[in-house]
C-alpha positions as CSV (number, residue, x, y, z in Angstrom):
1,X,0.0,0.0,0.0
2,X,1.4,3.1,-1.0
3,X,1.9,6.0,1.2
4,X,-1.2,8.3,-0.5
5,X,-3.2,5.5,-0.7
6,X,-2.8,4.6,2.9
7,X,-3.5,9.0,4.0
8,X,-6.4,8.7,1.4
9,X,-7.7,6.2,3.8
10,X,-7.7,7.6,6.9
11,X,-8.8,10.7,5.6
12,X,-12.9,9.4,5.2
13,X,-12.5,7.9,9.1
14,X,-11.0,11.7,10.1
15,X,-13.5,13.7,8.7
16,X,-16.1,11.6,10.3
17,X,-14.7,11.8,13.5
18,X,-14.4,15.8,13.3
19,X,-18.1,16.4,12.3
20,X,-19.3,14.2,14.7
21,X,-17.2,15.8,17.3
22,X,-18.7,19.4,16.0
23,X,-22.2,17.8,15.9
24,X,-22.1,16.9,19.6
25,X,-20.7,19.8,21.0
26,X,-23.7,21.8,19.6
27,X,-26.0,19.2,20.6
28,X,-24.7,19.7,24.4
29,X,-24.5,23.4,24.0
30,X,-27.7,23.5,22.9
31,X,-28.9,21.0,25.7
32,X,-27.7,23.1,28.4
33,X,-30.6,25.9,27.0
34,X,-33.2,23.0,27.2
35,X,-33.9,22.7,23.5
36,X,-36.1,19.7,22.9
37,X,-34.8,16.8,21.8
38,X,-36.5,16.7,18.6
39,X,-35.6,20.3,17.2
40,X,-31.6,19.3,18.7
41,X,-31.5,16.2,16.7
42,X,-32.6,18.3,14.0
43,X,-29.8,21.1,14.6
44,X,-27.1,18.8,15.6
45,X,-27.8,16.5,12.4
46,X,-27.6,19.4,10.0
47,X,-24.1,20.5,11.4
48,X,-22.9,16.9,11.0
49,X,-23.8,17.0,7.6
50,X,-22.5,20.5,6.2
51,X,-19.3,19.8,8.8
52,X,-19.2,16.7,6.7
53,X,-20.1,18.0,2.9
54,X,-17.4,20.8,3.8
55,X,-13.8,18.5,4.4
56,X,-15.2,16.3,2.4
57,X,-15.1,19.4,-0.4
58,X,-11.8,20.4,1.2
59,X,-10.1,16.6,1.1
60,X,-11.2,16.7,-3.0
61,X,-9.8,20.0,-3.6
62,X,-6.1,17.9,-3.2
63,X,-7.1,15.9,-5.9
64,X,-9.0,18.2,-8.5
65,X,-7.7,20.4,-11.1
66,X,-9.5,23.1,-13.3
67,X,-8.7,24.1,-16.8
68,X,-10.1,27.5,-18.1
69,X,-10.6,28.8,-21.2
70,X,-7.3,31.1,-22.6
71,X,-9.1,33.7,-24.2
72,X,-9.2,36.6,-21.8
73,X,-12.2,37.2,-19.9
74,X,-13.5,33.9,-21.1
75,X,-15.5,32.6,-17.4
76,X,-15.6,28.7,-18.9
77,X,-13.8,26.3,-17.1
78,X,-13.7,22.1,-16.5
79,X,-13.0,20.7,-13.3
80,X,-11.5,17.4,-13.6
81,X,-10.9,14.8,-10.1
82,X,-8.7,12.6,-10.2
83,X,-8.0,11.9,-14.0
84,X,-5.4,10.3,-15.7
85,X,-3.2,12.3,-18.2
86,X,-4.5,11.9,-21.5
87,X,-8.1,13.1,-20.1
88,X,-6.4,16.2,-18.4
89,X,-5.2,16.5,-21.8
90,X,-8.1,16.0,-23.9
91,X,-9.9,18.5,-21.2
92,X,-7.4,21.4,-21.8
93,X,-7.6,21.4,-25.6
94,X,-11.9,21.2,-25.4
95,X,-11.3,24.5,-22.7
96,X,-9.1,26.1,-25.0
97,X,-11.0,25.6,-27.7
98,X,-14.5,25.7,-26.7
99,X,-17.4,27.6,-29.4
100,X,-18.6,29.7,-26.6
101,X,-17.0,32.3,-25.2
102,X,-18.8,34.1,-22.3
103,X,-17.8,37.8,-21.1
């Protein structure tokens, strides 16, 4: 197992851990006020999840690159996660070349 492979595996368990950890602390803060249960569930689930869609975002920003059109001024752009070579490749000539062109 290489060594990325290996991070890229302990990454999912990390992130979990962290937005559960956020989730619960706002659950308990919010406990302490005597929020009922039902509308704390609610609260404490909705952190966990945009704590979660959030590194989850950040962990795929490692592994995502964006070609933009050359012309200048041009706003279009690909964004490509985790691609080989030749599709990175194919995906810069379709940006640079693209009918088009938005100012």
């Amino acid at each position: 197992m290489t060594r990325s492979t290996f991070r890229d595996r302990l990454v999912i368990p990390a992130c979990a851990a962290i937005a559960t950890t956020l989730a619960m602390a706002v659950g308990l803060r919010l406990h302490d006020h005597h929020v009922p249960l039902l509308l704390l569930l609610a609260c404490a689930g909705s952190v966990l999840a945009s704590a979660l869609d959030l590194l989850f975002r950040i962990v795929d920003a490692r592994h995502t690159t964006t070609h933009r059109c050359t012309r200048s001024g041009c706003t279009f752009q690909v964004r490509l996660t985790r691609a080989g070579a030749a599709e990175h490749r194919r995906w810069q000539r379709v940006a640079a070349a693209h009918p088009h062109h938005t100012v």
